[in-house]
Steps between C-alpha positions, in 0.01 A plus 500: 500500500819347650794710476768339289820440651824650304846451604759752383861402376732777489493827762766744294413763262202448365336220714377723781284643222347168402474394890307854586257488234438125620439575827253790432287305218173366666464085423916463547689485825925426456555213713871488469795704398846367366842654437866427550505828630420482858491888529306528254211254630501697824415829352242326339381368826502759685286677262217279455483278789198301434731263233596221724797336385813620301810253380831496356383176268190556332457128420339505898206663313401159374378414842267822574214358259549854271291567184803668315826699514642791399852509377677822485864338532796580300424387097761258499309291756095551388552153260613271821285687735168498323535157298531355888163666604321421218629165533362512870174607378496852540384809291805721427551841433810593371723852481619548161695358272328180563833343402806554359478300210193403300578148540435486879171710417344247280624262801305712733187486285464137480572482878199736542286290255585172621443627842112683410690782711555876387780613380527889471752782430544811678478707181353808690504746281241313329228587759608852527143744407722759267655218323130320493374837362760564223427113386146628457621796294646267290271280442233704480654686177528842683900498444409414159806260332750419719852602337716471777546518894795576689594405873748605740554363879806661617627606832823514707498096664377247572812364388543120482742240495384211383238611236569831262279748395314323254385254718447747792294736332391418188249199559279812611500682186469130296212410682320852437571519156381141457204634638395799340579381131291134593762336336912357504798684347639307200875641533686625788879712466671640834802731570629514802816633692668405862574814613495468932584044525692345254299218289117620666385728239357850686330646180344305220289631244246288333332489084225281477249464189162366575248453215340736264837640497447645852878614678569549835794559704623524872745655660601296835793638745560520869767792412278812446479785679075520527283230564270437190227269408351618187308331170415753256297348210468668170196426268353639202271702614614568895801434699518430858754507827445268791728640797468268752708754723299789450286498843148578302500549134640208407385485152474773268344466154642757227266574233767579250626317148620549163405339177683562184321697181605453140464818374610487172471224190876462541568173648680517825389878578309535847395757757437419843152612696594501905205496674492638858228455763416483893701275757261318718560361803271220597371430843633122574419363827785416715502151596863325658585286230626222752202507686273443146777251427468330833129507482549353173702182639218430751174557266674216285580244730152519671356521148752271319552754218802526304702826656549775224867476538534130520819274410421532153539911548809420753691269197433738193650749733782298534557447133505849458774545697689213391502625163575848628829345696602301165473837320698650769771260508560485123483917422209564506426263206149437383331220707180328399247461825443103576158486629340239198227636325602929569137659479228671654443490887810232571204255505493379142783305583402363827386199357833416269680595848309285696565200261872553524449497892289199524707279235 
Protein backbone atom coordinates (compact mmCIF):
# COMPACT_ATOMS: atom_id res chain seq x y z
CA UNK A 1 0.00 0.00 0.00
CA UNK A 2 1.64 3.36 -0.93
CA UNK A 3 1.97 5.68 1.84
CA UNK A 4 -0.02 8.83 1.23
CA UNK A 5 1.74 11.95 1.19
CA UNK A 6 0.33 14.85 3.69
CA UNK A 7 1.67 18.24 3.91
CA UNK A 8 1.10 20.19 7.11
CA UNK A 9 0.14 24.01 7.21
CA UNK A 10 0.61 25.57 10.44
CA UNK A 11 3.58 24.48 13.19
CA UNK A 12 2.12 26.59 16.46
CA UNK A 13 -0.01 25.27 19.12
CA UNK A 14 -1.72 22.62 18.10
CA UNK A 15 -0.12 21.58 14.71
CA UNK A 16 2.79 19.62 16.16
CA UNK A 17 -0.01 17.39 17.41
CA UNK A 18 -1.54 16.82 14.00
CA UNK A 19 2.15 16.54 12.36
CA UNK A 20 3.22 13.73 15.17
CA UNK A 21 0.32 11.61 14.86
CA UNK A 22 0.99 11.86 10.94
CA UNK A 23 4.24 10.85 11.05
CA UNK A 24 3.65 7.78 13.34
CA UNK A 25 0.41 6.43 11.36
CA UNK A 26 1.54 3.48 9.05
CA UNK A 27 0.25 4.24 5.09
CA UNK A 28 1.11 8.31 5.67
CA UNK A 29 4.50 9.93 5.51
CA UNK A 30 4.43 14.25 5.88
CA UNK A 31 6.25 15.34 2.95
CA UNK A 32 6.33 18.98 3.77
CA UNK A 33 5.88 21.39 6.58
CA UNK A 34 4.77 25.16 6.32
CA UNK A 35 4.69 28.12 8.70
CA UNK A 36 5.50 31.79 8.81
CA UNK A 37 7.17 30.93 11.79
CA UNK A 38 10.60 29.94 10.91
CA UNK A 39 11.35 28.85 14.57
CA UNK A 40 8.74 27.09 14.73
CA UNK A 41 9.42 24.83 11.49
CA UNK A 42 12.85 24.10 12.92
CA UNK A 43 11.69 22.56 16.09
CA UNK A 44 9.62 20.63 14.03
CA UNK A 45 12.55 19.57 12.02
CA UNK A 46 14.70 18.80 14.24
CA UNK A 47 12.32 16.47 15.77
CA UNK A 48 11.31 14.33 13.04
CA UNK A 49 13.88 14.50 10.46
CA UNK A 50 12.67 12.13 7.92
CA UNK A 51 10.00 15.16 6.57
CA UNK A 52 11.98 16.62 3.80
CA UNK A 53 10.96 19.98 3.10
CA UNK A 54 9.49 22.85 5.28
CA UNK A 55 8.34 26.56 3.82
CA UNK A 56 7.26 29.87 4.78
CA UNK A 57 4.46 29.72 1.72
CA UNK A 58 2.54 26.72 1.76
CA UNK A 59 1.26 27.30 -1.81
CA UNK A 60 5.02 25.43 -2.71
CA UNK A 61 3.05 22.32 -1.58
CA UNK A 62 1.29 22.31 -4.91
CA UNK A 63 4.44 21.10 -6.52
CA UNK A 64 5.31 17.99 -4.09
CA UNK A 65 2.45 15.77 -5.80
CA UNK A 66 0.66 15.52 -1.95
CA UNK A 67 -2.60 13.57 -1.36
CA UNK A 68 -3.90 16.20 1.24
CA UNK A 69 -3.17 18.85 3.91
CA UNK A 70 -3.67 19.55 7.19
CA UNK A 71 -4.50 23.02 8.29
CA UNK A 72 -4.07 23.93 11.83
CA UNK A 73 -3.56 27.83 11.10
CA UNK A 74 -5.12 30.63 12.86
CA UNK A 75 -9.32 30.48 12.17
CA UNK A 76 -9.33 33.61 10.47
CA UNK A 77 -7.27 32.11 7.64
CA UNK A 78 -8.75 28.15 7.32
CA UNK A 79 -11.47 29.70 4.45
CA UNK A 80 -8.46 31.13 2.06
CA UNK A 81 -6.14 28.41 3.02
CA UNK A 82 -8.25 25.34 2.45
CA UNK A 83 -10.61 26.69 -0.47
CA UNK A 84 -6.92 27.06 -2.34
CA UNK A 85 -6.06 23.32 -1.70
CA UNK A 86 -9.13 22.00 -2.48
CA UNK A 87 -9.07 24.06 -5.44
CA UNK A 88 -5.54 22.42 -6.19
CA UNK A 89 -6.97 19.10 -5.76
CA UNK A 90 -6.16 18.15 -2.44
CA UNK A 91 -7.97 16.41 0.54
CA UNK A 92 -8.11 18.85 3.50
CA UNK A 93 -8.31 18.54 6.99
CA UNK A 94 -9.14 21.39 8.81
CA UNK A 95 -8.67 22.67 12.75
CA UNK A 96 -11.83 23.95 13.98
CA UNK A 97 -14.04 26.36 13.40
CA UNK A 98 -13.98 25.45 9.83
CA UNK A 99 -14.78 29.13 9.25
CA UNK A 100 -15.79 32.06 10.71
CA UNK A 101 -18.91 32.57 9.15
CA UNK A 102 -21.32 29.99 7.76
CA UNK A 103 -21.26 31.60 4.51
CA UNK A 104 -17.62 30.73 3.68
CA UNK A 105 -18.53 27.09 5.03
CA UNK A 106 -21.17 26.38 2.54
CA UNK A 107 -18.36 27.95 0.13
CA UNK A 108 -16.01 25.36 1.37
CA UNK A 109 -18.48 22.54 0.78
CA UNK A 110 -19.15 23.12 -2.76
CA UNK A 111 -15.37 23.58 -3.30
CA UNK A 112 -14.99 20.05 -1.81
CA UNK A 113 -17.89 18.69 -3.99
CA UNK A 114 -17.00 20.24 -7.11
CA UNK A 115 -13.53 19.12 -6.51
CA UNK A 116 -14.62 14.98 -5.56
CA UNK A 117 -11.99 15.95 -2.70
CA UNK A 118 -12.60 15.62 1.21
CA UNK A 119 -13.34 18.13 3.14
CA UNK A 120 -13.14 17.44 6.98
CA UNK A 121 -13.23 19.21 10.39
CA UNK A 122 -11.05 18.73 13.23
CA UNK A 123 -13.98 18.23 15.62
CA UNK A 124 -11.89 15.90 17.96
CA UNK A 125 -13.75 15.48 20.64
CA UNK A 126 -15.95 13.57 18.47
CA UNK A 127 -13.57 10.54 18.29
CA UNK A 128 -12.77 10.68 21.89
CA UNK A 129 -13.78 6.69 23.51
CA UNK A 130 -15.53 8.35 26.86
CA UNK A 131 -17.45 10.68 24.77
CA UNK A 132 -18.13 7.57 22.17
CA UNK A 133 -19.22 5.61 25.30
CA UNK A 134 -21.61 8.17 26.93
CA UNK A 135 -23.27 8.52 23.21
CA UNK A 136 -23.92 4.81 23.64
CA UNK A 137 -25.47 5.39 27.07
CA UNK A 138 -27.66 7.54 25.48
CA UNK A 139 -28.74 5.93 22.90
CA UNK A 140 -28.99 2.85 24.26
CA UNK A 141 -31.78 4.12 26.86
CA UNK A 142 -29.54 3.38 29.95
CA UNK A 143 -29.66 7.29 30.97
CA UNK A 144 -33.23 6.88 30.41
CA UNK A 145 -34.85 10.56 29.08
CA UNK A 146 -32.52 13.02 28.58
CA UNK A 147 -33.63 16.28 30.64
CA UNK A 148 -30.70 18.23 30.48
CA UNK A 149 -26.74 18.34 30.21
CA UNK A 150 -24.47 20.86 31.38
CA UNK A 151 -20.80 21.73 30.15
CA UNK A 152 -18.04 23.68 31.42
CA UNK A 153 -14.41 24.26 29.70
CA UNK A 154 -12.73 26.72 31.81
CA UNK A 155 -9.18 27.43 32.66
CA UNK A 156 -6.79 30.37 33.27
CA UNK A 157 -5.65 31.23 29.14
CA UNK A 158 -5.37 30.63 26.32
CA UNK A 159 -6.31 34.07 25.92
CA UNK A 160 -6.89 35.45 22.40
CA UNK A 161 -6.99 38.44 20.49
CA UNK A 162 -8.62 38.13 17.60
CA UNK A 163 -11.38 35.53 18.42
CA UNK A 164 -13.25 35.53 22.10
CA UNK A 165 -14.23 32.85 24.10
CA UNK A 166 -17.07 31.69 22.30
CA UNK A 167 -15.33 31.03 19.36
CA UNK A 168 -12.21 29.69 21.18
CA UNK A 169 -13.81 27.23 23.20
CA UNK A 170 -17.10 26.61 22.60
CA UNK A 171 -17.14 24.91 19.02
CA UNK A 172 -15.92 21.91 21.33
CA UNK A 173 -18.80 21.68 23.53
CA UNK A 174 -21.29 22.46 20.18
CA UNK A 175 -19.90 19.78 18.38
CA UNK A 176 -20.30 17.20 21.42
CA UNK A 177 -23.60 18.10 22.26
CA UNK A 178 -24.58 17.88 18.58
CA UNK A 179 -23.37 14.59 18.97
CA UNK A 180 -24.71 12.94 21.82
CA UNK A 181 -28.41 14.27 21.39
CA UNK A 182 -28.15 13.10 17.24
CA UNK A 183 -29.68 16.17 16.53
CA UNK A 184 -29.38 20.51 16.13
CA UNK A 185 -30.34 23.03 18.83
CA UNK A 186 -33.39 25.08 17.73
CA UNK A 187 -32.50 28.31 19.94
CA UNK A 188 -29.30 29.58 21.17
CA UNK A 189 -28.98 32.73 24.16
CA UNK A 190 -25.33 33.79 25.44
CA UNK A 191 -24.04 36.07 28.28
CA UNK A 192 -20.91 37.05 28.30
CA UNK A 193 -18.51 39.63 30.06
CA UNK A 194 -14.88 41.22 29.03
CA UNK A 195 -13.31 41.06 32.07
CA UNK A 196 -9.08 40.77 31.13
CA UNK A 197 -9.30 42.71 26.92
CA UNK A 198 -11.70 45.14 26.24
CA UNK A 199 -14.34 44.06 23.35
CA UNK A 200 -12.96 39.94 23.35
CA UNK A 201 -15.39 38.45 25.63
CA UNK A 202 -13.29 36.05 28.39
CA UNK A 203 -16.46 34.28 29.84
CA UNK A 204 -19.61 33.48 28.00
CA UNK A 205 -22.21 31.30 29.11
CA UNK A 206 -24.39 29.50 26.70
CA UNK A 207 -28.68 28.21 26.79
CA UNK A 208 -29.47 26.13 24.06
CA UNK A 209 -32.85 24.03 23.56
CA UNK A 210 -32.64 21.05 21.36
CA UNK A 211 -35.78 18.94 20.71
CA UNK A 212 -37.99 16.99 22.93
CA UNK A 213 -37.49 19.89 25.08
CA UNK A 214 -33.90 18.75 25.84
CA UNK A 215 -31.60 21.98 27.60
CA UNK A 216 -28.17 22.27 27.75
CA UNK A 217 -25.76 24.81 28.73
CA UNK A 218 -21.93 25.67 28.72
CA UNK A 219 -19.91 27.53 30.57
CA UNK A 220 -16.73 28.76 28.38
CA UNK A 221 -13.84 31.06 30.05
CA UNK A 222 -10.11 31.32 29.87
CA UNK A 223 -10.34 33.23 33.44
CA UNK A 224 -10.75 30.34 35.98
CA UNK A 225 -8.65 29.29 38.42
CA UNK A 226 -8.82 25.11 37.55
CA UNK A 227 -8.75 23.65 34.35
CA UNK A 228 -12.12 21.81 33.64
CA UNK A 229 -13.60 19.83 30.89
CA UNK A 230 -16.71 18.33 32.12
CA UNK A 231 -20.37 17.15 30.50
CA UNK A 232 -22.57 15.87 33.07
CA UNK A 233 -25.84 14.51 31.54
CA UNK A 234 -28.92 14.03 33.54
CA UNK A 235 -31.63 11.45 32.44
CA UNK A 236 -34.56 9.90 33.85
CA UNK A 237 -33.44 7.10 35.08
CA UNK A 238 -29.33 7.73 35.44
CA UNK A 239 -27.13 10.66 35.25
CA UNK A 240 -23.66 10.75 34.11
CA UNK A 241 -20.16 12.93 34.32
CA UNK A 242 -17.61 12.77 31.54
CA UNK A 243 -14.27 14.39 33.01
CA UNK A 244 -12.10 14.48 30.34
CA UNK A 245 -9.37 15.69 32.97
CA UNK A 246 -9.73 13.06 35.33
CA UNK A 247 -6.58 10.75 34.31
CA UNK A 248 -8.82 7.30 34.50
CA UNK A 249 -12.37 7.45 35.49
CA UNK A 250 -13.49 9.60 33.16
CA UNK A 251 -17.06 8.79 33.24
CA UNK A 252 -19.05 8.03 36.13
CA UNK A 253 -22.68 6.86 35.91
CA UNK A 254 -24.91 7.79 39.11
CA UNK A 255 -27.71 5.54 39.64
CA UNK A 256 -29.80 8.11 41.40
CA UNK A 257 -33.36 10.04 40.44
CA UNK A 258 -36.49 11.33 41.68
CA UNK A 259 -39.98 11.05 40.36
CA UNK A 260 -42.82 12.89 41.84
CA UNK A 261 -45.94 10.91 43.76
CA UNK A 262 -49.42 12.31 44.07
CA UNK A 263 -50.33 11.26 47.21
CA UNK A 264 -53.46 12.59 47.83
CA UNK A 265 -56.89 13.24 45.54
CA UNK A 266 -56.13 16.93 46.02
CA UNK A 267 -54.98 18.30 42.83
CA UNK A 268 -51.57 19.76 42.96
CA UNK A 269 -50.46 17.68 46.22
CA UNK A 270 -47.20 15.49 45.61
CA UNK A 271 -44.47 13.64 47.45
CA UNK A 272 -41.24 12.98 46.04
CA UNK A 273 -39.54 9.19 46.00
CA UNK A 274 -35.45 9.79 45.66
CA UNK A 275 -34.05 6.83 44.67
CA UNK A 276 -30.36 6.14 45.47
CA UNK A 277 -28.11 3.43 44.02
CA UNK A 278 -24.34 2.38 43.09
CA UNK A 279 -21.85 4.69 41.04
CA UNK A 280 -20.18 2.68 38.41
CA UNK A 281 -17.29 3.38 36.79
CA UNK A 282 -16.91 1.80 33.42
CA UNK A 283 -13.74 0.48 31.95
CA UNK A 284 -13.33 2.66 28.53
CA UNK A 285 -10.35 1.97 26.56
CA UNK A 286 -8.02 4.78 26.12
CA UNK A 287 -7.49 5.60 22.64
CA UNK A 288 -5.75 9.43 21.60
CA UNK A 289 -8.58 10.99 20.14
CA UNK A 290 -6.29 12.71 17.41
CA UNK A 291 -4.77 9.69 16.50
CA UNK A 292 -8.57 7.90 15.91
CA UNK A 293 -9.29 11.25 14.29
CA UNK A 294 -6.24 11.13 12.11
CA UNK A 295 -6.81 7.54 11.31
CA UNK A 296 -10.16 8.62 10.48
CA UNK A 297 -8.95 11.27 7.72
CA UNK A 298 -6.86 8.53 6.01
CA UNK A 299 -9.45 5.42 6.11
CA UNK A 300 -11.72 7.97 4.10
CA UNK A 301 -9.68 9.22 1.51
CA UNK A 302 -8.33 5.68 0.61
CA UNK A 303 -11.94 4.50 0.97
CA UNK A 304 -13.73 7.64 -0.37
CA UNK A 305 -16.16 7.72 2.60
CA UNK A 306 -17.73 10.71 3.85
CA UNK A 307 -15.59 11.72 7.24
CA UNK A 308 -17.93 11.72 10.39
CA UNK A 309 -17.20 15.29 10.99
CA UNK A 310 -17.40 16.53 7.48
CA UNK A 311 -18.22 20.24 6.21
CA UNK A 312 -21.70 19.66 6.82
CA UNK A 313 -20.68 18.97 10.78
CA UNK A 314 -17.96 21.96 10.40
CA UNK A 315 -21.02 24.62 9.07
CA UNK A 316 -23.83 23.59 11.63
CA UNK A 317 -21.07 24.24 14.05
CA UNK A 318 -20.68 27.45 12.74
CA UNK A 319 -24.31 28.40 12.89
CA UNK A 320 -24.29 27.61 16.31
CA UNK A 321 -22.01 29.99 17.11
CA UNK A 322 -23.22 32.61 14.96
CA UNK A 323 -26.39 32.57 16.65
CA UNK A 324 -24.63 32.32 19.99
CA UNK A 325 -22.54 35.74 19.00
CA UNK A 326 -25.97 37.47 17.82
CA UNK A 327 -27.38 36.50 21.24
CA UNK A 328 -24.32 37.84 22.77
CA UNK A 329 -24.25 41.05 21.10
CA UNK A 330 -27.92 41.95 21.64
CA UNK A 331 -28.21 40.80 25.72
CA UNK A 332 -28.39 37.82 25.62
CA UNK A 333 -31.65 37.92 23.59
CA UNK A 334 -33.26 34.78 22.32
CA UNK A 335 -31.73 33.70 18.92
CA UNK A 336 -33.27 31.11 16.65
CA UNK A 337 -30.38 28.53 15.22
CA UNK A 338 -30.17 28.92 11.16
CA UNK A 339 -29.27 25.56 10.01
CA UNK A 340 -32.74 24.89 7.55
CA UNK A 341 -34.59 22.04 8.46
CA UNK A 342 -33.29 21.90 12.73
CA UNK A 343 -33.70 18.02 13.41
CA UNK A 344 -32.27 14.85 14.19
CA UNK A 345 -28.52 14.03 13.41
CA UNK A 346 -27.81 17.64 11.47
CA UNK A 347 -28.37 15.41 8.40
CA UNK A 348 -32.06 15.90 7.74
CA UNK A 349 -31.17 19.06 6.42
CA UNK A 350 -28.20 18.22 4.40
CA UNK A 351 -30.10 17.98 1.44
CA UNK A 352 -32.12 21.57 1.76
CA UNK A 353 -28.38 22.82 2.61
CA UNK A 354 -26.91 21.37 -0.19
CA UNK A 355 -29.55 22.93 -2.58
CA UNK A 356 -28.86 26.37 -1.21
CA UNK A 357 -25.05 25.60 -1.92
CA UNK A 358 -25.40 24.29 -5.35
CA UNK A 359 -28.05 27.04 -6.60
Amino acid sequence: MTDLRIGAIGCGYWGPNLIRNFVEIPGASVIAISDLQEESMKRIMQRFPQIERSMRDYREMFELDLDAVVIATPPATHYAIARDCLEHGLHVLVEKPITLNSADAQELIRVAEAQGRILMVGHTFEYNPAVRALKQMIDSGELGDIFYIDAIRASLGLFQTKANVVWDLAPHDISILRYLLNADPLQVNTHGSCCVQEGIEDVAYMTMTFPNNVLAHIRSSWLDPSKQRRITVVGSKKMAIYDDVEPLEKIKIYDKGVKAIRHTDTFGEFSFAYHYGDVVIPYIRFEEPLRVQSQHFLDCIREGKRPQTDGYNGLRVVQVVEAAQKSLKNGGDMVLVDNGAAGQNGHGAVGQIKEMIHA
